[in-house]
N, C-alpha and C positions, 0 to 999 in steps of 0.2 A: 504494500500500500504506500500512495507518496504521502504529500504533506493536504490533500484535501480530504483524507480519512475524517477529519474531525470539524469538518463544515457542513451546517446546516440545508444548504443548497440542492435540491437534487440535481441540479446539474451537472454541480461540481461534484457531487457522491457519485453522477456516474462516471468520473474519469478517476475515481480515488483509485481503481486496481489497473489504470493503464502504466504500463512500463516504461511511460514521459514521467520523469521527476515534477508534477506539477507543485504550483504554489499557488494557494489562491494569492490577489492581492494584497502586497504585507509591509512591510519597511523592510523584514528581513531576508525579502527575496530582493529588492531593489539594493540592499546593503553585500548579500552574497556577488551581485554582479559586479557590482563595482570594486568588491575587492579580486574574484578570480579574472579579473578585466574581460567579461561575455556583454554582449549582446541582449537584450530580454526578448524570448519570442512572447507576446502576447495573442492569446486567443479568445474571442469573447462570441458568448452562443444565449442558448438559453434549450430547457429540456422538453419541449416538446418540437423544436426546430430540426424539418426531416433533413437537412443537408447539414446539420453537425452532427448527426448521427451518422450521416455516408463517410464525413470527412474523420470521423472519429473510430469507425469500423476501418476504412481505407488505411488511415497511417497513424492517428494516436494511439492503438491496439497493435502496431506493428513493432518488434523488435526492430528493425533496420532502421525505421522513422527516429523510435526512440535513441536508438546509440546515435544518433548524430543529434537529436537537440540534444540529448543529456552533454554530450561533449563537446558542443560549443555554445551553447546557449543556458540560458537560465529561461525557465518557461512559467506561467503564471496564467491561469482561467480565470476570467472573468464569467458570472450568471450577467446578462446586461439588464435579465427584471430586479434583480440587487442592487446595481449600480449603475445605475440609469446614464449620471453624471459620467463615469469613465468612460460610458458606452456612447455617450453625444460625442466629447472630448473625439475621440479617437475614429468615430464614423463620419465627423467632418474633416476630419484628415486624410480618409480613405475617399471621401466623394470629392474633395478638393483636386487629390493627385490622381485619381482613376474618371473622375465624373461619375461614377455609380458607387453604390452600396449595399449592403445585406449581411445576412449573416449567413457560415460564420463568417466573423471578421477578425485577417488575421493580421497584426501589428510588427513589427522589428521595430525595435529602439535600443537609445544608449539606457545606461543604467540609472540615468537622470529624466529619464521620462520622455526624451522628444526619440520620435519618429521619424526614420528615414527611410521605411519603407512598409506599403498595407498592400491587402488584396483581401479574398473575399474565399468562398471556395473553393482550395486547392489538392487536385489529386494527387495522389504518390507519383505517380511517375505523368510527363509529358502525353497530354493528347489532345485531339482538333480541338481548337478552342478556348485550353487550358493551358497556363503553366503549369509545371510537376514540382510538387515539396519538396522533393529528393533535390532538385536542382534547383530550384530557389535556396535551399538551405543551404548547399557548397557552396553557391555566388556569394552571398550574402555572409558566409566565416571568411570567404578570401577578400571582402572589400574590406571588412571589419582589420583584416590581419595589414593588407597590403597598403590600404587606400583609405583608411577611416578619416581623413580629412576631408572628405569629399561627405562622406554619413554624418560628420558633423557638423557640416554647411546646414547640409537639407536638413538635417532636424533644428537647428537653429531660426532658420528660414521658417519653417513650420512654424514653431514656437511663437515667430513672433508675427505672423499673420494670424494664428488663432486670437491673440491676446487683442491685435488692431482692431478684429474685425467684433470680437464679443465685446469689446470696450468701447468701440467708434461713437464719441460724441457728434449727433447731426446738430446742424447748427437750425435754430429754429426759425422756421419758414413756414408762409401762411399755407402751404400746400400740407401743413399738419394738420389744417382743422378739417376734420371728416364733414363731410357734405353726403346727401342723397344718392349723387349723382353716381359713388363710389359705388353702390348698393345697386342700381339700374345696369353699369358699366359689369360690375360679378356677375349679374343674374345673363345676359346677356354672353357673357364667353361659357357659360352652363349652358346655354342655347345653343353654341356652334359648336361643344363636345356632346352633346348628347346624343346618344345611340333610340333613334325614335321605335327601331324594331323591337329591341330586347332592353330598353333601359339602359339608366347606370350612364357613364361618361366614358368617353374614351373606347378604343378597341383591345383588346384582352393582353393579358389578365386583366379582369374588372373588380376591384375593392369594391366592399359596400359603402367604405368613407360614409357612416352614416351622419356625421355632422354636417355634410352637405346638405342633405335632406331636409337637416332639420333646419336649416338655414332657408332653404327654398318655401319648405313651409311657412313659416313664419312670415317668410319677405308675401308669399302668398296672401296672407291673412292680413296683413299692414297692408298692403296695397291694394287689394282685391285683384290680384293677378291672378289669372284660370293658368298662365302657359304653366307658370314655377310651378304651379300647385300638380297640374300633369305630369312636369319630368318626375317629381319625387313620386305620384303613385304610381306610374310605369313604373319605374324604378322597385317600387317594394312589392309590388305583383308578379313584377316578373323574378323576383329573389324569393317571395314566398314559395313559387311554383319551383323552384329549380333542385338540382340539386345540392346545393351549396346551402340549401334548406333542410334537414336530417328529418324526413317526413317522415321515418318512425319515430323519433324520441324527442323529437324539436330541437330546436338550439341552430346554431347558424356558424360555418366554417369558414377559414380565415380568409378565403377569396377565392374565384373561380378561374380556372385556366382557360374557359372558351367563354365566347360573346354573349351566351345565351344562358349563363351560369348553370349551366348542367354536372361539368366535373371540378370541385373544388380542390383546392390544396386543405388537408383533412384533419387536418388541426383545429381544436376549439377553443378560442380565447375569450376570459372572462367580458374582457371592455368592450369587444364585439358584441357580443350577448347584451350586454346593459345598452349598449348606446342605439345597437338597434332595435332592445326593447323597444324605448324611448320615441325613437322613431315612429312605430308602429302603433303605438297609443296615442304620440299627438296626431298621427293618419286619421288612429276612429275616432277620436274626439271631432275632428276639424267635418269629416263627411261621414260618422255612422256606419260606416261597411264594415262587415261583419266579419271578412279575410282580416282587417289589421288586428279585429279585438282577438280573434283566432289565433293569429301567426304572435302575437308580445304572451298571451296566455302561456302558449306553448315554450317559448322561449323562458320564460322566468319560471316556467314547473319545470325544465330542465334545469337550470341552475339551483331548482330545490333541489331536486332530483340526486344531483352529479356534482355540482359545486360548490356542495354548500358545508362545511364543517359543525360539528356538535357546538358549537360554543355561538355561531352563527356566523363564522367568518364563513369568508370566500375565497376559494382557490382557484390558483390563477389558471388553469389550462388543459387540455387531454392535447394527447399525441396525434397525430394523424397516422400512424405505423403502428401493427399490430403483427406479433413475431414475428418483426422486421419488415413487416410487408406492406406500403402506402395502400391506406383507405380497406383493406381488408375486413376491416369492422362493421364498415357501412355497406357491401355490396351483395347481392343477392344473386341465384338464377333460380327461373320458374318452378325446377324442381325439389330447390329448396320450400319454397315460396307452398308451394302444393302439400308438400311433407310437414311442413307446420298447421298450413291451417285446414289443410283436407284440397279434395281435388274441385269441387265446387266455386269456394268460397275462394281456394286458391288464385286460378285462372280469373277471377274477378276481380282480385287484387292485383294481378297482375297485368291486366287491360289497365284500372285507372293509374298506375305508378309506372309503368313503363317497363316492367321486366319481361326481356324477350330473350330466345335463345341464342341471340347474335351476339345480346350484352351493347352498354353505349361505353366500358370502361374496361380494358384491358380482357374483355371474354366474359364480363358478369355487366351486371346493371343496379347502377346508382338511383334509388327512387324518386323520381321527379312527377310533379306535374304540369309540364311545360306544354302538354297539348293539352289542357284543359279551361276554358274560359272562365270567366266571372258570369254571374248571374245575367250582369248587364249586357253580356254576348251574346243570350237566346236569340235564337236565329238566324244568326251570322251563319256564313258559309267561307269555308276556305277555298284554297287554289281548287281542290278535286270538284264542287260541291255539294261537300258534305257539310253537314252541318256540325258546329261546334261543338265540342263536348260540353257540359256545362258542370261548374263548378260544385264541387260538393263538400263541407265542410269535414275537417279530420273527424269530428265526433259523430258522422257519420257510419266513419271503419274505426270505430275506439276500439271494439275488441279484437278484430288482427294486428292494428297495429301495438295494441298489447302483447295480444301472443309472439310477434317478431319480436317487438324487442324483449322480452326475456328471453326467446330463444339468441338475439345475438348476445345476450350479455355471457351466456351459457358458450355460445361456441367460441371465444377470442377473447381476449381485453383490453383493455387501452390502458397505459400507462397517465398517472393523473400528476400534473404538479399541486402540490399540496402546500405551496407557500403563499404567501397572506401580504398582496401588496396594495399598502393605503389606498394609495390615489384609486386604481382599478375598484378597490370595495365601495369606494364613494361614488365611481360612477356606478356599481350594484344599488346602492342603499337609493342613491335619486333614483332609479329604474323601477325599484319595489316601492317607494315612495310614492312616486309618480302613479303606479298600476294602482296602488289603494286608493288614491283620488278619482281618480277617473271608473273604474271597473268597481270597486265598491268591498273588495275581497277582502277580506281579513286576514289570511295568511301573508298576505304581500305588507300589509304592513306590520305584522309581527317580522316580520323577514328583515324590514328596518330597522328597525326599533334594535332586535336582536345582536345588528352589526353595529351599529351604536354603542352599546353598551360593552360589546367585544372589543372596540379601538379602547373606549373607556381603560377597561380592564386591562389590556394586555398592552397597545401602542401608545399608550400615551407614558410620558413621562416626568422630569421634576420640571415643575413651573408650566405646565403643561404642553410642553415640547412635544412633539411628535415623532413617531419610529417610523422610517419606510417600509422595513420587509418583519414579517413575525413568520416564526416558523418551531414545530416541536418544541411549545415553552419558550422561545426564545424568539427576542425582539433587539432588532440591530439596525445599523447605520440609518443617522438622522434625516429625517423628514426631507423630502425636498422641494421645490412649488407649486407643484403639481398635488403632492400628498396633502399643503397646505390649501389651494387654491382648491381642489377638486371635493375636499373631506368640509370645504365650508358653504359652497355648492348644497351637497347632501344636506347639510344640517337644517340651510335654507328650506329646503324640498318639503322636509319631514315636517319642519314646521309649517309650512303652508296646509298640509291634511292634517295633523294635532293638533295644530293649534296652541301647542303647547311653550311658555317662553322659555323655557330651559336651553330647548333646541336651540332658539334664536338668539340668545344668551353668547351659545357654543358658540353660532356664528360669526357672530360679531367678532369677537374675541380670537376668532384664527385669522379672521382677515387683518385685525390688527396687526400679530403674528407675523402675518406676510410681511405687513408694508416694512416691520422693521428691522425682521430679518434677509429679506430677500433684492429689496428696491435699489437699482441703480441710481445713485442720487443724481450723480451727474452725465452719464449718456442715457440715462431712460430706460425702463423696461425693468425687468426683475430677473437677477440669475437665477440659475437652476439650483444653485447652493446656498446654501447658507451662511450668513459672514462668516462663522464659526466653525466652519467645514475645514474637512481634510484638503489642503491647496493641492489641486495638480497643476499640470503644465500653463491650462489654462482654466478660469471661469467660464462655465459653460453658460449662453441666455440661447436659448429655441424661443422662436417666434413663429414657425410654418408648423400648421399639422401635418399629422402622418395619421398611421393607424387610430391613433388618439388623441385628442387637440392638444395643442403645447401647451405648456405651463403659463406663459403669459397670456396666452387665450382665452385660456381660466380662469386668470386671474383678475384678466378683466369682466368679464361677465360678473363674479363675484364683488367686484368692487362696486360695481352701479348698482346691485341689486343693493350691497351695504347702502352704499350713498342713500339710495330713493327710499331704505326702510327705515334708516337714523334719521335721514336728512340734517347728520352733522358734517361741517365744513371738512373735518380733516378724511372723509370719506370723498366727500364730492371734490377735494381739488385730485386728492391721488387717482379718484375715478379720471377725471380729466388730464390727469398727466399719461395716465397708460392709454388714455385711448389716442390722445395725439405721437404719440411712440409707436404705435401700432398703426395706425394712419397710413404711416409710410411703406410700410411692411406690407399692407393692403395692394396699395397701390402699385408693387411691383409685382405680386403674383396673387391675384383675388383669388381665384381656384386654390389655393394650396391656405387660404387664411377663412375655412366658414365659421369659425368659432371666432374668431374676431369678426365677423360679419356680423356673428349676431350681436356679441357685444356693441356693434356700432348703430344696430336697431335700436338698442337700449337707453343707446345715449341721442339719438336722431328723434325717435317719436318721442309722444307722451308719456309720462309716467304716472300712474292711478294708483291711488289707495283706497283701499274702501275698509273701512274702522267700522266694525259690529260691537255696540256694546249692548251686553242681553244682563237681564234677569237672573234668567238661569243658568247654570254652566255650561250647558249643552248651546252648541252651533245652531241655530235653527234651521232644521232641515228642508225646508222649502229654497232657502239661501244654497244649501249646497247642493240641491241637484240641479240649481239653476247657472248656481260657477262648472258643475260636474259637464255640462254639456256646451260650453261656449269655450272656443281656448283665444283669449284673451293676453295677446304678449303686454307686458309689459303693466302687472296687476299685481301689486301686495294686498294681501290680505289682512288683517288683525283685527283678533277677538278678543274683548275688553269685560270680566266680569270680576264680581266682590272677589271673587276664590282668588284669581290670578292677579288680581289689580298690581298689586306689593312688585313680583317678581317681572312683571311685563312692564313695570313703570322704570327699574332700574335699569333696563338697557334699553327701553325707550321712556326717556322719560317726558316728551309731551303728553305720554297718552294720560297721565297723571290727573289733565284738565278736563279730561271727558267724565262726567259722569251717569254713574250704575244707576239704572233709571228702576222705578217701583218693581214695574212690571213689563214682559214682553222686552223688546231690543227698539233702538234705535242707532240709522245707518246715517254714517258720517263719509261722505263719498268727495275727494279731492284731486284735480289733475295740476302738476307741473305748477305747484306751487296756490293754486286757485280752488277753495273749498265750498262747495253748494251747501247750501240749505239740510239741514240735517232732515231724515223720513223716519218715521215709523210703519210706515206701508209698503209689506217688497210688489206690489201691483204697482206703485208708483216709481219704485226704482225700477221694473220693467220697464216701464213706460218711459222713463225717461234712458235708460240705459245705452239704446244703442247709437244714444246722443252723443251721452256722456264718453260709452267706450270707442269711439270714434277714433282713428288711427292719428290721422293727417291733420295737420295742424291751421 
């Protein structure tokens, strides 16, 4: 066993019996190179990622690989869901010198941390396409031996381009203050990448990027746009229908390899899961269809299901490889299909999901419903004419596809990561948050509630610091902006359906957090560390989404929501400082910034409070199924009664001045600084409502 036998990580536990000397990252791996004068090979993956299990089968498992890092290199694994930060640092260094990225991602540097040379997955030996590790790893000891003035230019060089460009003070210019226009100009290059056939942007692989969506939506809803509102349900109809949809167990994999999302890449990641819950509930909120309420149900009983830990955390991920073999888990043929559930009942299932004996996936069939319409299709005829198939909901076939999936649980497994990463759980807890407002369920927000009390318990720390990763008992490397930004987000959520000020309390209180551990005073934005962080090479700030919005993305949305619910000044100018920071960021690539889109909805229209103060303790229920069906961006809520007055007064403390009336509620409704007339009639706040909730200014 090397030196990661005794790391938390399963990542890193699975390279603990490979015959590479590894080290997780340590001071006393960076202190060994420097005194044997090596090289650091860095590699950084994470445990359900199918090509660091190719790259790690291929040569980290191989005796020949290992004798030659062990003997000229000093070698160090990085999980990049642990350390996020080392895995920014060192992925902008690899897109910088390659123009692409991925994992794994593998690193050469001196023993001081800079980088003079990356790539990405490499085979043992040379082939089309690829360089070979075996000869990467001789080049790279005879430059280090022969030439290293030259590896310590480029890592120097490196070094100081990361530091220019994470530091780069813009000088302020009126092109900082976000306008409309920014918002028309996004939705617009959405319109000339959209795939009108099959959804989604772009041509394959197609990500579900669901914070586009929810971007499009909302701009939909602010403007009364039909097209935005279109690409995003294209978009989640044809991902419900696909296979990239796991139509026996639910849940949604990490992205499809063809245009039509039929064959995914067969990994299942938490933040996917949450964020396209999200997606798919403000769908049925916004039009009612019965597919979105269907397709988030489905997804968040799978994350009870499958990812969900005893204590109520969340774990981050399944593999897509199943004894060794991509997507094995999920694939079928008819004669299986028939041997479960009988020859009948079989062949029926096998008509509406797609399993034929040809197979659409390496000789089997991935179950999809891609030739099946929505309801609104009756009639329709295709190219043959034939008529449409029409839509029939999963709980329709609830009990074959019960019986399949214990049968797959039974024939195969998947390998689960079991580790417990903040920011990811936060975007869970707003997903279960969210579904208990909308949908009405009770498990969804015990489901909240539950990881709540779990960061409580286990990731928080003294002065109420926060832990990135928990795993087996054990909570480590500190918080990052993301954990901060994303975990004050949730708390926001929770408290919009409880009601409760504790939650909003929390909130407050981590966005403060943020600004004072995180905020670039003088170029703007917010690192991805903490001042009090471990320094690497460089300070890491993301500003573009990827998989899951950046940390400053987040953190803006979080701030205007702080700003518009305190309405105190040291919220509102730092709201206005990140969104003019981000501005710019906008404006050079809108496609890659919807979470800053949204945030600049936020700050662009109105902002509404609507203050209930009641009698009783209870919400009055006529009020919430009347919020339950309208989605309203850009809407605080707060409930003001004798119980909670005390607690909801200290972290806001205007609501101080409202009072607790005899009997029944009366509604205090206020936009953008300007407050109407108080009601005690919700007929009349109907009536006036769609006045009031009015977008445009």
């Amino acid at each position: 066993m090397n030196h990661l036998i005794n790391e938390k990580s399963p990542y890193l536990l699975q390279h603990a019996a490979n015959p590479v000397d590894w080290y997780p990252w340590c001071t006393e791996a960076f202190e060994r190179a420097a005194k044997e004068d090596k090289p650091v090979f860095l590699s950084i993956g994470y445990s359900t990622c199918h090509w660091c299990h190719v790259m790690a089968h291929e040569s980290f498992e191989d005796e020949e690989v290992a004798l030659v890092l062990n003997r000229d290199y000093i070698c160090i694994k990085v999980d990049r869901e642990e350390r996020p930060d080392i895995d920014a640092v060192y992925m902008a260094v690899c897109q910088a010198m390659n123009r692409s990225g991925g994992w794994p991602l593998t690193v050469i540097m001196t023993p001081d941390q800079k980088p003079f040379f990356t790539a990405t997955y490499l085979p043992k030996k040379q082939r089309s396409g690829y360089a070979g590790l075996m000869d990467v790893l001789e080049k790279v000891a005879a430059v280090w031996k022969y030439n290293r003035g030259e590896a310590l230019r480029v890592g120097n060089v490196i070094r100081e381009f990361l530091n220019e460009n994470y530091g780069k003070k813009k000088e302020p210019e009126t092109s900082a203050e976000p306008d409309k226009m920014l918002l028309h100009s996004a939705v617009q290059l959405f319109v000339k990448q959209f795939d009108g056939r099959w959804g989604g942007f772009g041509p394959a692989p197609k990500f579900p990027i669901p914070h586009n969506l929810l971007f499009l939506m909302r701009y939909a809803v602010l403007e009364n746009q039909s097209y935005a509102m279109k690409m995003a349900e294209d978009t989640l109809e044809a991902m419900a229908k696909g296979g990239i949809h796991d139509q026996i167990g639910g849940g949604f994999s990490r992205y499809s390899t063809d245009e039509k999302w039929l064959v995914p890449h067969f990994e299942k990641m938490l933040y996917d899961n949450a964020l396209l819950a999200m997606a798919y509930l403000k769908a049925f909120r916004i039009t009612g269809k019965t597919v979105y309420r269907d397709t988030a149900g489905r997804t968040l009983d799978y994350v009870l299901r499958e990812l969900t830990g005893p204590e109520g955390e969340f774990f981050c991920g399944q593999d897509a490889d199943s004894d060794g073999v991509e997507g094995k888990y999920y694939v079928f043929t008819p004669e299986e299909v028939c041997r479960v559930l009988g020859q009948e009942d079989g062949q029926e299932f096998c008509r509406i999901y797609d399993i034929t004996e040809k197979g659409n996936f390496e000789g089997r069939s991935i179950p999809n419903r891609i030739g099946a319409g929505l309801a609104s299709d009756r009639g329709n005829k295709d190219g043959n004419g034939m008529e449409t198939p029409v839509w029939q909901p999963w709980l329709a076939d609830e009990a074959r596809l019960q019986g399949l999936y214990e049968y797959r649980l039974k024939r195969t497994s998947l390998h689960k990561d079991d580790k417990v990463i903040l920011s990811w759980n936060g975007w869970m807890t707003m997903a279960f948050a969210l579904a208990a407002r909308i949908l009405g369920d009770d498990r969804y927000l015990q489901a909240a509630a539950d990881n709540v009390n779990f960061v409580r318990n286990h990731m928080t720390g003294e002065g109420g610091r926060l832990w990135h990763r928990w795993r087996d008992g054990d909570a480590a490397h500190a918080g990052q902006l993301d954990d901060y930004a994303v975990w004050g987000l949730a708390l926001f959520e929770l408290y919009q359906v409880t009601l409760d000020p504790d939650y909003l309390k929390e909130a407050v209180f981590y966005t403060g957090q943020m600004i004072n551990l995180f905020e670039d005073g003088e170029a703007g934005g917010y690192f991805m560390t903490a001042s009090d962080a471990e320094a690497l090479i460089a300070r890491p700030k993301e500003t573009y989404d990827g998989a899951v919005p950046s940390g400053n993305s987040a953190a803006a949305v979080l701030l205007e929501e702080t700003a518009a619910c305190t309405g105190e000044m040291r919220y509102r100018e730092a709201a206005d400082r990140q969104i003019r920071f981000l501005t710019d960021v906008v404006r050079e690539y809108p496609m890659g910034c919807s979470m800053s889109l949204i945030a600049l909805t936020q700050a662009l229209y109105p902002w509404k409070m609507l203050i209930c103060v009641s009698a009783g303790q209870k919400f009055p229920e006529e009020l919430t199924a009347l919020l339950k069906k309208q989605e309203i961006p850009n809407l605080t809520v707060l409930h003001k009664t004798a119980a909670n007055s005390r607690r909801l007064a200290e972290v806001l403390p205007f609501t101080a001045e409202y009072p607790v009336p005899a009997e029944g509620a009366v509604y205090y409704l206020c936009r953008d600084g300007m407050c109407l007339a108080p009601e005690t009639e919700l007929e009349k706040l109907k009536n006036f409502g769609q006045r009031f909730f009015a977008f445009k200014k």
